[in-house]
N, CA and C atoms of all chains as a GROMACS GRO file, in nm:
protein
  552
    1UNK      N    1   1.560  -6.920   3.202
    1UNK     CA    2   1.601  -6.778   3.197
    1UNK      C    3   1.476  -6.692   3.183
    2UNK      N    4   1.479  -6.598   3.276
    2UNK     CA    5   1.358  -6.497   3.264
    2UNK      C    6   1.323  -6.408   3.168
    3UNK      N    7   1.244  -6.360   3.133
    3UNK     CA    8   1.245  -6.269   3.078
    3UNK      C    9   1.272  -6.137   3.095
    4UNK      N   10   1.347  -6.022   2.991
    4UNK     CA   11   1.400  -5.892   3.094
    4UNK      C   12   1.321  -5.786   3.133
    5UNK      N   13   1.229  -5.798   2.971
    5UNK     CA   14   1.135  -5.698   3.020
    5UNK      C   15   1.003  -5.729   3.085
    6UNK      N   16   0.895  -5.635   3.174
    6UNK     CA   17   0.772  -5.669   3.229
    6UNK      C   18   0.695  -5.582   3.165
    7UNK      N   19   0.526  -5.644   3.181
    7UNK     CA   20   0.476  -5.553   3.077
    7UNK      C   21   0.446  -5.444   3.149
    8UNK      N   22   0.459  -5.299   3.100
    8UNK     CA   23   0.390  -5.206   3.140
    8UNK      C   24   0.536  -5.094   3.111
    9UNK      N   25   0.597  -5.216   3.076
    9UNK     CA   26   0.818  -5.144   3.096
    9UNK      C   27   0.805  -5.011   2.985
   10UNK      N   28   0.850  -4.892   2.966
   10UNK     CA   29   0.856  -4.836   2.836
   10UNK      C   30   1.027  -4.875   2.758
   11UNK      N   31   0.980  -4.909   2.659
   11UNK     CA   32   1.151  -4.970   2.603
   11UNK      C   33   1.130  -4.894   2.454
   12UNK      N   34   1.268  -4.864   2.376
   12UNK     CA   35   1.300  -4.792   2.255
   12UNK      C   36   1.369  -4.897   2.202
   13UNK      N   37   1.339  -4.917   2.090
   13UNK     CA   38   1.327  -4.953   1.941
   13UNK      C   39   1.503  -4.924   1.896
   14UNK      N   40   1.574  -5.053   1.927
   14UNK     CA   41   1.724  -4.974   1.895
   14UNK      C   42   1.732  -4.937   1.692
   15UNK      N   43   1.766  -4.808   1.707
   15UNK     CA   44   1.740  -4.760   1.561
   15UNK      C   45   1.844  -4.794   1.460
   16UNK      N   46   1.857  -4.934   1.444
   16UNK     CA   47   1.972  -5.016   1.326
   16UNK      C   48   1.866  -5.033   1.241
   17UNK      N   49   1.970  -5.050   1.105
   17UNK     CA   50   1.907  -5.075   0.975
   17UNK      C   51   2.036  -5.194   0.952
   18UNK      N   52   1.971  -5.299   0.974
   18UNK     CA   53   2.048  -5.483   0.919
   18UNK      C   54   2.045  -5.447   0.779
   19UNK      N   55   2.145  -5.508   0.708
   19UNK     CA   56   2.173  -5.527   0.578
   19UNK      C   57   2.093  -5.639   0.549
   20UNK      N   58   2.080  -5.768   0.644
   20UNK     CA   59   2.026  -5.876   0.606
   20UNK      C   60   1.858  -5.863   0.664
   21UNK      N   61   1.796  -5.944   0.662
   21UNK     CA   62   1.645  -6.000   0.704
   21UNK      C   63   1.617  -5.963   0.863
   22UNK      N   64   1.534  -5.891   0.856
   22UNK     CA   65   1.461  -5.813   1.021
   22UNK      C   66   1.333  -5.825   1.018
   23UNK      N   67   1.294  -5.856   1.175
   23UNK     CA   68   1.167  -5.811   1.188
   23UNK      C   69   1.116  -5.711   1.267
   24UNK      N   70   1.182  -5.598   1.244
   24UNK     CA   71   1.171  -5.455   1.310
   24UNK      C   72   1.142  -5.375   1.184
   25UNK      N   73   1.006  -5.360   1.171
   25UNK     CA   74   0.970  -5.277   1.067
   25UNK      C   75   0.984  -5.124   1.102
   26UNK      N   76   1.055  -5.109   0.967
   26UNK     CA   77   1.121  -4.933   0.994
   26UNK      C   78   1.077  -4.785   1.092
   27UNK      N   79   0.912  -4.843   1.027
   27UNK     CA   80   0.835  -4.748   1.100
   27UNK      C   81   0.854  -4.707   1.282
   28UNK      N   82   0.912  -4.812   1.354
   28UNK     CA   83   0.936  -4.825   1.471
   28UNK      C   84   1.050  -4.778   1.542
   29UNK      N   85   1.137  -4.817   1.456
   29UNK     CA   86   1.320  -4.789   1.472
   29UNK      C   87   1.348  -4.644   1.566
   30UNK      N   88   1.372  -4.688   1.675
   30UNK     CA   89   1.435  -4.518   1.739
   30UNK      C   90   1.273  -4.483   1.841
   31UNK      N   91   1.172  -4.573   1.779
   31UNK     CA   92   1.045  -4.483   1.868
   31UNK      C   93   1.048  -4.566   2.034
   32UNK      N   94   0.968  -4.506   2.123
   32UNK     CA   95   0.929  -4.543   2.236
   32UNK      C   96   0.822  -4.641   2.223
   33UNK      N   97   0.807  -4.763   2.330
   33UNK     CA   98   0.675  -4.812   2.357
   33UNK      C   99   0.653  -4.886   2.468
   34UNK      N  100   0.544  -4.968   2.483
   34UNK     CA  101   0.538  -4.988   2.611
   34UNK      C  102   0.524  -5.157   2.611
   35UNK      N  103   0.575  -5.195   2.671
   35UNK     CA  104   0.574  -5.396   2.687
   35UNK      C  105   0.417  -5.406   2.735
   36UNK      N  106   0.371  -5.472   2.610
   36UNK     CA  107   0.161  -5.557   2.679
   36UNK      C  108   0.225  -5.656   2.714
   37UNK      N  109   0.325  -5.750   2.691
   37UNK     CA  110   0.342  -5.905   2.707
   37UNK      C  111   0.409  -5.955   2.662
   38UNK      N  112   0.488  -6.092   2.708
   38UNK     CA  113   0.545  -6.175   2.616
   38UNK      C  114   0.578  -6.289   2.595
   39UNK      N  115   0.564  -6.325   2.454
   39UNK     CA  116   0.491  -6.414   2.391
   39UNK      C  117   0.580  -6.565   2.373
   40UNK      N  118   0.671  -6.538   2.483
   40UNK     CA  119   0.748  -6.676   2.504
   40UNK      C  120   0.888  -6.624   2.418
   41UNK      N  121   0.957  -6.763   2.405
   41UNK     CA  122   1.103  -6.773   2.362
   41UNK      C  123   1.107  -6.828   2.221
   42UNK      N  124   1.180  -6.745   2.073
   42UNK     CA  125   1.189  -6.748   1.998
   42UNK      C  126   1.293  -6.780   1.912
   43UNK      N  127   1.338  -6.843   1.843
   43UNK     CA  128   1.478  -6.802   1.748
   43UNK      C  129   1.462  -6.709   1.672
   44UNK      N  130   1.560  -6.627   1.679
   44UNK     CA  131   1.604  -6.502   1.610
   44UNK      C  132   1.582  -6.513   1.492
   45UNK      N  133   1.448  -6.423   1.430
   45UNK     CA  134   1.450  -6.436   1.294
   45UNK      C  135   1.587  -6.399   1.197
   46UNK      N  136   1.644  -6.271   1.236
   46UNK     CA  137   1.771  -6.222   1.174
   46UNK      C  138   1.871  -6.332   1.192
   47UNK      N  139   1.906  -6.462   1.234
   47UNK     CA  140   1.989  -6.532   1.252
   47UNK      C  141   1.961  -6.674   1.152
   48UNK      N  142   1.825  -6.695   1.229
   48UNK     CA  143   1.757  -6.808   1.071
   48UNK      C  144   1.790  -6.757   0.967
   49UNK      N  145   1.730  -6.632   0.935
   49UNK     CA  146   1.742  -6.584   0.807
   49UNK      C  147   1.880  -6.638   0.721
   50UNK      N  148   2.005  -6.625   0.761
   50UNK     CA  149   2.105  -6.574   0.729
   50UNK      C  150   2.180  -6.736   0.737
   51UNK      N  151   2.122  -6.821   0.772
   51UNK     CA  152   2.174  -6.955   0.804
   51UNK      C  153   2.217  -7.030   0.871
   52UNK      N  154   2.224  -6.934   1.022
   52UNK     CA  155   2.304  -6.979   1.128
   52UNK      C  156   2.268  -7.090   1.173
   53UNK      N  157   2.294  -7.186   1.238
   53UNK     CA  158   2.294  -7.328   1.268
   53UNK      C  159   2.227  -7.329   1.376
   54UNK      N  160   2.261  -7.214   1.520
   54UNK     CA  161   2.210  -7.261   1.627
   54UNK      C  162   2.188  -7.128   1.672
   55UNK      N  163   2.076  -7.096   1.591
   55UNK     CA  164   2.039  -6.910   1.639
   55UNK      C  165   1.967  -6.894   1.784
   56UNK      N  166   2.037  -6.743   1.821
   56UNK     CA  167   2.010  -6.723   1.942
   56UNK      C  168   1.856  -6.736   1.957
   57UNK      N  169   1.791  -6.769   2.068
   57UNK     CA  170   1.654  -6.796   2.092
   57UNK      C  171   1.602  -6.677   2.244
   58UNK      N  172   1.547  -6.580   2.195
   58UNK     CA  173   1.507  -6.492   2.287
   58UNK      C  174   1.352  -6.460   2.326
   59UNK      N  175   1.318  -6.382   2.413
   59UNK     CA  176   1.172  -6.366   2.453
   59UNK      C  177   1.172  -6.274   2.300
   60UNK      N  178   1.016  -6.290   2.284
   60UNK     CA  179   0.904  -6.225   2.166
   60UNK      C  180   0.882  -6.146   2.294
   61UNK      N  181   0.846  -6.004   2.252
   61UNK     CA  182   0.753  -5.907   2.311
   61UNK      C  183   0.663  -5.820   2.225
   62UNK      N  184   0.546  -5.829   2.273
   62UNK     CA  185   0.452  -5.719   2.229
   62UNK      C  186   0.451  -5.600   2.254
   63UNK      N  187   0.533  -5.507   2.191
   63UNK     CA  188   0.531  -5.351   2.255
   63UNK      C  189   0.404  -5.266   2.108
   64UNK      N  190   0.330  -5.223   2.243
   64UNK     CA  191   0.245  -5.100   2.175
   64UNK      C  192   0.291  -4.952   2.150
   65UNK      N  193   0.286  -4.880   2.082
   65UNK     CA  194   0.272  -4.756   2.013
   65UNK      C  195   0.190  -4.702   2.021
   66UNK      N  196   0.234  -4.555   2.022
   66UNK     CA  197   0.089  -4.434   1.999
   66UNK      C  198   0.123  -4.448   1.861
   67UNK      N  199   0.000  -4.438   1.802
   67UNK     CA  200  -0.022  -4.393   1.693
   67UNK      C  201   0.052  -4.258   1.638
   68UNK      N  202  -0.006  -4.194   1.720
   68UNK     CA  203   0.035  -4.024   1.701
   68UNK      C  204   0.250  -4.022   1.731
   69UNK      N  205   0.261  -4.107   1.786
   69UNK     CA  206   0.418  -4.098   1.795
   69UNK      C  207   0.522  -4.155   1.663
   70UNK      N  208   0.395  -4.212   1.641
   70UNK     CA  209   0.491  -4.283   1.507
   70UNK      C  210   0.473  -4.195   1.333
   71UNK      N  211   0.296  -4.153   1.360
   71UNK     CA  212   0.277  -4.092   1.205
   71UNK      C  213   0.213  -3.957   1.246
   72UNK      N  214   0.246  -3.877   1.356
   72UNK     CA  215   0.195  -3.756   1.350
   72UNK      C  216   0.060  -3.737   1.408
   73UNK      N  217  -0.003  -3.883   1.394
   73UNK     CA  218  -0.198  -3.857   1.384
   73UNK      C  219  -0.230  -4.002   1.446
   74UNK      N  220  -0.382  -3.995   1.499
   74UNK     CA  221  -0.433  -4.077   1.539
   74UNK      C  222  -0.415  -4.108   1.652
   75UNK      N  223  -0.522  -4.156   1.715
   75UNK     CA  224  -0.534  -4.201   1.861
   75UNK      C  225  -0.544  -4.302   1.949
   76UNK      N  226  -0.468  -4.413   1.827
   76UNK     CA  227  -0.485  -4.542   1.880
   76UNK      C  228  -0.310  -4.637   1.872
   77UNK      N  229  -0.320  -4.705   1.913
   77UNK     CA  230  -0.209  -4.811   1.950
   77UNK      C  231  -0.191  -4.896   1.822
   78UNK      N  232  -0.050  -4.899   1.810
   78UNK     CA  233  -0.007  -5.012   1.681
   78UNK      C  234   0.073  -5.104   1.792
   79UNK      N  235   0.045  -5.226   1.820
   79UNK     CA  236   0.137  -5.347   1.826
   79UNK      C  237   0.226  -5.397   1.736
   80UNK      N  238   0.351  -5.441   1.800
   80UNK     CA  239   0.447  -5.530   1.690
   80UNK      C  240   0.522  -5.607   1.788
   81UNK      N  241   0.567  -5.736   1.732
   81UNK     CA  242   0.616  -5.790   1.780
   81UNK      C  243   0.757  -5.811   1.795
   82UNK      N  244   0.841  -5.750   1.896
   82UNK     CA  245   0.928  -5.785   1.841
   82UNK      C  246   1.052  -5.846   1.966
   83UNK      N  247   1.134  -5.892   1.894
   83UNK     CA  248   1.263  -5.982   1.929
   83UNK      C  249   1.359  -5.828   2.064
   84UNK      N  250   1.367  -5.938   2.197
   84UNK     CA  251   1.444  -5.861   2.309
   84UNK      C  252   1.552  -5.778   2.255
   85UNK      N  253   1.609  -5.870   2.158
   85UNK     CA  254   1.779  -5.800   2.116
   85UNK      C  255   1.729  -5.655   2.043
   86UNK      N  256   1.594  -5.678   1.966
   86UNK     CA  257   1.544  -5.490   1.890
   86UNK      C  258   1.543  -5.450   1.989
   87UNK      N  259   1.539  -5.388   2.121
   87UNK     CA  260   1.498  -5.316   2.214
   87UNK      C  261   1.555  -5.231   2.357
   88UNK      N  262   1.553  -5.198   2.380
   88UNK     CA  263   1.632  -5.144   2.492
   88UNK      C  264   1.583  -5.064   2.629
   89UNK      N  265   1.570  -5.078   2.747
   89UNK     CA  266   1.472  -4.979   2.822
   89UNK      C  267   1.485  -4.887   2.781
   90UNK      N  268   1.391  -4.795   2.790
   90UNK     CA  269   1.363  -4.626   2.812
   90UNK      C  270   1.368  -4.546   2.877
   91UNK      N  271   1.466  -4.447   2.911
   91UNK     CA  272   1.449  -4.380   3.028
   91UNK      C  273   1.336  -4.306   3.056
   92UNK      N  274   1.287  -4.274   3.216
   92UNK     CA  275   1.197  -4.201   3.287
   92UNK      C  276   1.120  -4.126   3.145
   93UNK      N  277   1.189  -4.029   3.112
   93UNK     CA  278   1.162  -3.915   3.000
   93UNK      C  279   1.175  -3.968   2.904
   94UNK      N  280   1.174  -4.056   2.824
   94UNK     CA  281   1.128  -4.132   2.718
   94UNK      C  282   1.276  -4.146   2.649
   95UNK      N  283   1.394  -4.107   2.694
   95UNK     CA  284   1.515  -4.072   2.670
   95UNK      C  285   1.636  -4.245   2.634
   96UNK      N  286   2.113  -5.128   0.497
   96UNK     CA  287   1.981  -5.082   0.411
   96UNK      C  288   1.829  -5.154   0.430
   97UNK      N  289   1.761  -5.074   0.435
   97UNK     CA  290   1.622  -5.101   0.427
   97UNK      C  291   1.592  -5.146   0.337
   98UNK      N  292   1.462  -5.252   0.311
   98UNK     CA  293   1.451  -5.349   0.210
   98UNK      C  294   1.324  -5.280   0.133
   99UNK      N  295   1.313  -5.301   0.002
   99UNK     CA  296   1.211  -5.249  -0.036
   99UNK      C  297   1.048  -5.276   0.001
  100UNK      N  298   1.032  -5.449   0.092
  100UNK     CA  299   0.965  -5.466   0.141
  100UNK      C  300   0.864  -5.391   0.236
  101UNK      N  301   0.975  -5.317   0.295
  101UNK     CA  302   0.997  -5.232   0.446
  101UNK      C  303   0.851  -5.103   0.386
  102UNK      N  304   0.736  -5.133   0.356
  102UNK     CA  305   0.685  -5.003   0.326
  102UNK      C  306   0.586  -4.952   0.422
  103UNK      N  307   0.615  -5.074   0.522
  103UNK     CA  308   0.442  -5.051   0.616
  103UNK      C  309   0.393  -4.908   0.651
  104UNK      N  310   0.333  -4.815   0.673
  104UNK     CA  311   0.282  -4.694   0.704
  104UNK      C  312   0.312  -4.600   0.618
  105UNK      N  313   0.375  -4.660   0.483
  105UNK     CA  314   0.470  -4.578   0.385
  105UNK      C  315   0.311  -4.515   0.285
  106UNK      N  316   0.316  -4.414   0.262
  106UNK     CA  317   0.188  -4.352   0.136
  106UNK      C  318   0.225  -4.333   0.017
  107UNK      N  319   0.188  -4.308  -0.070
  107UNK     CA  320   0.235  -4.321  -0.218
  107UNK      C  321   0.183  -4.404  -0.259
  108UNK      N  322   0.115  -4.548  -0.206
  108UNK     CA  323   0.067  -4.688  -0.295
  108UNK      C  324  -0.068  -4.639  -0.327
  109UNK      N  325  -0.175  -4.546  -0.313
  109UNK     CA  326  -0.251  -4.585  -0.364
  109UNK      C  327  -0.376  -4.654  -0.268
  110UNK      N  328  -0.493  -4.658  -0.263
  110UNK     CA  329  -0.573  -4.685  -0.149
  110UNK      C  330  -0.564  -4.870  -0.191
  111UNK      N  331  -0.551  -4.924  -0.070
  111UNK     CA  332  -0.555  -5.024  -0.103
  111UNK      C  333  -0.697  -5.092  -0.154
  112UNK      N  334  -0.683  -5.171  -0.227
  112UNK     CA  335  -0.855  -5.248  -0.289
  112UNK      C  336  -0.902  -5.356  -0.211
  113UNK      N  337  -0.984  -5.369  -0.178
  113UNK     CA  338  -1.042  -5.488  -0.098
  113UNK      C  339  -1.121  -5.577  -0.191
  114UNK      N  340  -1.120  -5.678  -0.168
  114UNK     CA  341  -1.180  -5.759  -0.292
  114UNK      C  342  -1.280  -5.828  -0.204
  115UNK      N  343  -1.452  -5.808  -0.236
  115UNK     CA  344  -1.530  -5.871  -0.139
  115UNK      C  345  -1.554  -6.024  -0.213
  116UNK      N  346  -1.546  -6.156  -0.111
  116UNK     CA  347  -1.505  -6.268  -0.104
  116UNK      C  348  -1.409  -6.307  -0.171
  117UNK      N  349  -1.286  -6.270  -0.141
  117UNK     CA  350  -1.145  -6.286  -0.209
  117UNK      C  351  -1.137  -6.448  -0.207
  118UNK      N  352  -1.104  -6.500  -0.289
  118UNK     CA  353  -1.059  -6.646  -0.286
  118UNK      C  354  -0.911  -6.660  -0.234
  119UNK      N  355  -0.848  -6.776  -0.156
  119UNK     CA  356  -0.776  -6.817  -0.119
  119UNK      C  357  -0.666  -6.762  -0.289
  120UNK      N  358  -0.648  -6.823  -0.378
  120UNK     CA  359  -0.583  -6.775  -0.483
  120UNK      C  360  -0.679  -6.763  -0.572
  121UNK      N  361  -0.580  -6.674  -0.667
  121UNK     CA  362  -0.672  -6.614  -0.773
  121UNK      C  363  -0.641  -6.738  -0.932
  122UNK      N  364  -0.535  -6.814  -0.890
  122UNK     CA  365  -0.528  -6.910  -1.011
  122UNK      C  366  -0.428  -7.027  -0.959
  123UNK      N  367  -0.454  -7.110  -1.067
  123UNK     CA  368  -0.415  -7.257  -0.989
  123UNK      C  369  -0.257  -7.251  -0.949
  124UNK      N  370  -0.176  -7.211  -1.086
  124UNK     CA  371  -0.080  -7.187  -0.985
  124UNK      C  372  -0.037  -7.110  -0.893
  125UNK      N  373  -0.079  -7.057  -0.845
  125UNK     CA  374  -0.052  -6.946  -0.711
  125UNK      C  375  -0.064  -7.061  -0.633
  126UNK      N  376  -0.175  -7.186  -0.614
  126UNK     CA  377  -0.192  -7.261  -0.502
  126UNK      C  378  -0.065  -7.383  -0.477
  127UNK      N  379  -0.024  -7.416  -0.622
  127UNK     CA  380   0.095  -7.530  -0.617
  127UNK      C  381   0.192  -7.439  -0.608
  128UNK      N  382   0.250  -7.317  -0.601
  128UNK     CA  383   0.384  -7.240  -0.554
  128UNK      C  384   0.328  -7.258  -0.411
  129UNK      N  385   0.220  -7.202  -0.370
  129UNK     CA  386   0.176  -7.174  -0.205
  129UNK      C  387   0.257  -7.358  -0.139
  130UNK      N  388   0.178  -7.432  -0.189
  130UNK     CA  389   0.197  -7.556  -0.160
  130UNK      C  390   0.338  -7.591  -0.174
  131UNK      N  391   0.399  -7.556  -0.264
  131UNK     CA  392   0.525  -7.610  -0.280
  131UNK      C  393   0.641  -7.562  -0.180
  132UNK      N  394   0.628  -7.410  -0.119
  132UNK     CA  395   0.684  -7.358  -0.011
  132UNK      C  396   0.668  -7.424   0.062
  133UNK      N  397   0.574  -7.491   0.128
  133UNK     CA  398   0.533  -7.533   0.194
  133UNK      C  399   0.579  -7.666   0.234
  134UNK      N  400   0.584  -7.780   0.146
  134UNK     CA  401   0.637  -7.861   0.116
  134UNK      C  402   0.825  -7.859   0.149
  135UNK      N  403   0.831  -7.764   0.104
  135UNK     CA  404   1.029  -7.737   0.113
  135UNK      C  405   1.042  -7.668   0.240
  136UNK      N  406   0.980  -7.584   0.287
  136UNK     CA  407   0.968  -7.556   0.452
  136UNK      C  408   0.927  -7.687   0.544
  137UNK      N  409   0.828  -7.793   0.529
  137UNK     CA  410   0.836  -7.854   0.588
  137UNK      C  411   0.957  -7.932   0.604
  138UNK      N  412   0.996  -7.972   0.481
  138UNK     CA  413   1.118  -8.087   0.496
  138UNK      C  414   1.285  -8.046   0.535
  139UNK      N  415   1.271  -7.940   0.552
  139UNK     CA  416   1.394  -7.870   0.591
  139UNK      C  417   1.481  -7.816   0.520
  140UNK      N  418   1.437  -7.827   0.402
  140UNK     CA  419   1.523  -7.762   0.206
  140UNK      C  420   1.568  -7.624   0.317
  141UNK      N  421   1.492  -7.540   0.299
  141UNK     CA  422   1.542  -7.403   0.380
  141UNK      C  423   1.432  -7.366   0.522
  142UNK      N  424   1.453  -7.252   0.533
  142UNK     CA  425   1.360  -7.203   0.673
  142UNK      C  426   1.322  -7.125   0.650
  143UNK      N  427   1.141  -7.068   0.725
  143UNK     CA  428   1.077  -7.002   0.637
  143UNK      C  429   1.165  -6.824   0.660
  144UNK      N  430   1.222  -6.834   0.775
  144UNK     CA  431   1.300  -6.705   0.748
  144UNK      C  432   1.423  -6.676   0.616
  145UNK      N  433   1.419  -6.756   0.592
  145UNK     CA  434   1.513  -6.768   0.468
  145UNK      C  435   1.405  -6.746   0.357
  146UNK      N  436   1.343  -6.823   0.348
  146UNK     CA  437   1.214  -6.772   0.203
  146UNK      C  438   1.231  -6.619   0.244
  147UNK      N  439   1.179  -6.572   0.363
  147UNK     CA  440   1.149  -6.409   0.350
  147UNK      C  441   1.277  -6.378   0.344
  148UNK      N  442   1.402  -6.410   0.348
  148UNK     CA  443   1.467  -6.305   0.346
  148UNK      C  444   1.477  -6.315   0.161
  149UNK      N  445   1.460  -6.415   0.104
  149UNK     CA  446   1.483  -6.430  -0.055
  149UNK      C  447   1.418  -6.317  -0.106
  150UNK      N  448   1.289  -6.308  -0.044
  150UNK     CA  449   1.152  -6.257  -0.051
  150UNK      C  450   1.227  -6.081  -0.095
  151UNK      N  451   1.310  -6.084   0.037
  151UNK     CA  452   1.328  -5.958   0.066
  151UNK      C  453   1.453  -5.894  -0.118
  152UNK      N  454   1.528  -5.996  -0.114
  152UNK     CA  455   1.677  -5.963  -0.198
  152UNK      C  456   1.600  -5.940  -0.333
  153UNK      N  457   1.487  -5.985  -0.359
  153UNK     CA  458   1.449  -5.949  -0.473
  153UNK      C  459   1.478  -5.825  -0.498
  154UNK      N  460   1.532  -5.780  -0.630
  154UNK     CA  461   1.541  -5.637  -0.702
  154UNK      C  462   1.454  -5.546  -0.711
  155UNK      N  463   1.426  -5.438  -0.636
  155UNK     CA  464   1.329  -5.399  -0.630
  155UNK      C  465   1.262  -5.306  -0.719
  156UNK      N  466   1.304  -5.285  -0.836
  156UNK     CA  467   1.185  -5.294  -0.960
  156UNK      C  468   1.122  -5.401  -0.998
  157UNK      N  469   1.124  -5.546  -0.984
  157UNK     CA  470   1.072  -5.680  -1.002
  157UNK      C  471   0.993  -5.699  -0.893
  158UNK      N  472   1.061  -5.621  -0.757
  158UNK     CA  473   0.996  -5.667  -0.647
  158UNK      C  474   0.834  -5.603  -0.674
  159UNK      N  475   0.828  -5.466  -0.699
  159UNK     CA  476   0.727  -5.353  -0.689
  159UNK      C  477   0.693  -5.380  -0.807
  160UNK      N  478   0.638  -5.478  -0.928
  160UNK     CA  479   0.600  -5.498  -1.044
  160UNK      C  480   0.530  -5.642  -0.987
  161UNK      N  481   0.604  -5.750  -0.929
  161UNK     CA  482   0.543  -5.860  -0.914
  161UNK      C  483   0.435  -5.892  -0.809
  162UNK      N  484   0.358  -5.982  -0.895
  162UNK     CA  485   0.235  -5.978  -0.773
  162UNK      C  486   0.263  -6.041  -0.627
  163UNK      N  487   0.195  -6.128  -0.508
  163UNK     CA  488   0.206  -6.149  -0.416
  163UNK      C  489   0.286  -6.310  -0.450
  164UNK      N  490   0.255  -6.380  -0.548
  164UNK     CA  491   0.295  -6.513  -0.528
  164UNK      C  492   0.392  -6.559  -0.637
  165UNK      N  493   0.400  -6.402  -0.724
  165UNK     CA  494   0.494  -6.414  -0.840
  165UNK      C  495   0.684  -6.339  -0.732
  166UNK      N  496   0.663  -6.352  -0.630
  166UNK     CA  497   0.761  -6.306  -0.493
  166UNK      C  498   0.765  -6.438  -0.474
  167UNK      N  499   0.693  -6.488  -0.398
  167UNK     CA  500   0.703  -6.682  -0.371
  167UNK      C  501   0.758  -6.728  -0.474
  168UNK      N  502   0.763  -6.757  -0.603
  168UNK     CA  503   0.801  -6.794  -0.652
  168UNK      C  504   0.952  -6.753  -0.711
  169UNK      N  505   0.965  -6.657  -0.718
  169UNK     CA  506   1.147  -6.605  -0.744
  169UNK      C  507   1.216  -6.646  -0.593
  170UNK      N  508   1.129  -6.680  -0.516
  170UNK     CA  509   1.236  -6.667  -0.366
  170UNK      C  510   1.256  -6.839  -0.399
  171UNK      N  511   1.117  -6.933  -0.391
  171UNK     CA  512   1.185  -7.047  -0.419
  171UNK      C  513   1.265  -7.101  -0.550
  172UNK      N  514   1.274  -7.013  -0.654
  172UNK     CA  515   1.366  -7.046  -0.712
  172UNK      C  516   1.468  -6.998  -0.693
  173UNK      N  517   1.482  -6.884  -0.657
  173UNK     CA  518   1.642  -6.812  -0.561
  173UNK      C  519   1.727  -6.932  -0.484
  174UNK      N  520   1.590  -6.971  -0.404
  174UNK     CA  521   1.630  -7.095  -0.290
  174UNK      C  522   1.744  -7.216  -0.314
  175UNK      N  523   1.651  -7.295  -0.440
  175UNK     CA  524   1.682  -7.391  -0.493
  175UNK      C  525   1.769  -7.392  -0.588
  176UNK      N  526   1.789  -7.292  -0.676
  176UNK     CA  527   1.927  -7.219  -0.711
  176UNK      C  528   2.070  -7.269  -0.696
  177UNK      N  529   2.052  -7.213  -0.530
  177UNK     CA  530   2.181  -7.237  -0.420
  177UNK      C  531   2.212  -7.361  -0.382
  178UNK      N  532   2.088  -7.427  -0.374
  178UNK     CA  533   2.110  -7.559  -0.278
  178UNK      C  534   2.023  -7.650  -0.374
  179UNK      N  535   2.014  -7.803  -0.264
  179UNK     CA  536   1.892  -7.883  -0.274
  179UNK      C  537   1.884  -7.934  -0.448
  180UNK      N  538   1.784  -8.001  -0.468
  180UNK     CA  539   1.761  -8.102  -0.580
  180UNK      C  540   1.764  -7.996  -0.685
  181UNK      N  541   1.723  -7.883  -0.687
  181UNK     CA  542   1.761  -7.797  -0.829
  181UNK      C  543   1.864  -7.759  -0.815
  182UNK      N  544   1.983  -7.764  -0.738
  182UNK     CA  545   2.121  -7.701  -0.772
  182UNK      C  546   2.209  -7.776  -0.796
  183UNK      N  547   2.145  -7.915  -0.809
  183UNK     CA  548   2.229  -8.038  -0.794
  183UNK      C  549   2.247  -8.065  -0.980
  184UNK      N  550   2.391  -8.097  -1.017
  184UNK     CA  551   2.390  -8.153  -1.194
  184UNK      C  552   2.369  -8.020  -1.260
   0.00000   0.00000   0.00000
């Protein structure tokens, strides 16, 4: 199975707050970014976490950030890694 | 809900301190908890996403009082608690 996104894709940060164990740190939630790469096929940390037996296993992606989009300031790129299911394309207009 | 963990880009802490040539731990036991996670992650007791999420349920006045490995250690006793050779009798 392929992967969905390619790098260069702009994808948004679907803006949930899990009750249980995530690896979508808050700071990100709801923002825009752009796919550098990705880093192969993973089990779902939110699914390990929680005990599941046979957690879903999806592509890792590296999406970068402006700086300035996330805290107001700065001119450089934050990477994070995160799980296909956090994510969603972006429309044209960042929409 | 957001976990108290959740503080990355968060301000209020304070500049962080850098400690020039930090040692791996700062005392012996920090290294046999390090080790002992380790040990129970390898053998399949739990998964290390499960330590972090223990990591995470901590109370978060205990959480924001305890140091980095005094967290390791409430999660593997959280752990073992529930399950495995300490929940057993």
């Amino acid at each position: 199975m392929r992967a969905e996104f390619r790098a260069g894709e702009r994808v948004r940060v679907r803006a949930v707050d899990p009750a249980g164990h995530t690896r979508v740190p808050r700071y990100v939630r709801g923002h825009v970014g752009r796919i550098v790469e990705c880093q192969g096929r993973w089990p779902l940390a939110d699914e390990c976490a929680a005990g599941v037996a046979e957690p879903r296993v999806e592509p890792v992606y590296t999406v970068a950030f402006a700086a300035g989009d996330l805290w107001g300031e700065g001119g450089h790129e934050v990477t994070v890694d995160l799980w296909e299911s956090y994510i969603e394309r972006a429309g044209k207009d960042g929409a | 809900m957001s976990r108290v963990n959740d503080v990355g880009g968060q301000g209020g802490f304070g500049a962080l301190e850098i400690e020039a040539d930090e040692p791996p731990f700062h005392a012996d036991w920090e290294a046999r908890v390090y080790a002992l996670n380790s040990v129970l992650v390898r053998n399949g007791v739990y998964r290390l996403d499960e330590f972090r999420d223990a990591v995470e349920r901590m109370p978060p006045r205990a959480y924001l009082a305890a140091s980095y490995y005094e967290r390791w250690l409430y999660a593997i006793e959280t752990l073992l608690a529930g399950r495995g050779p300490a929940g057993e009798g």
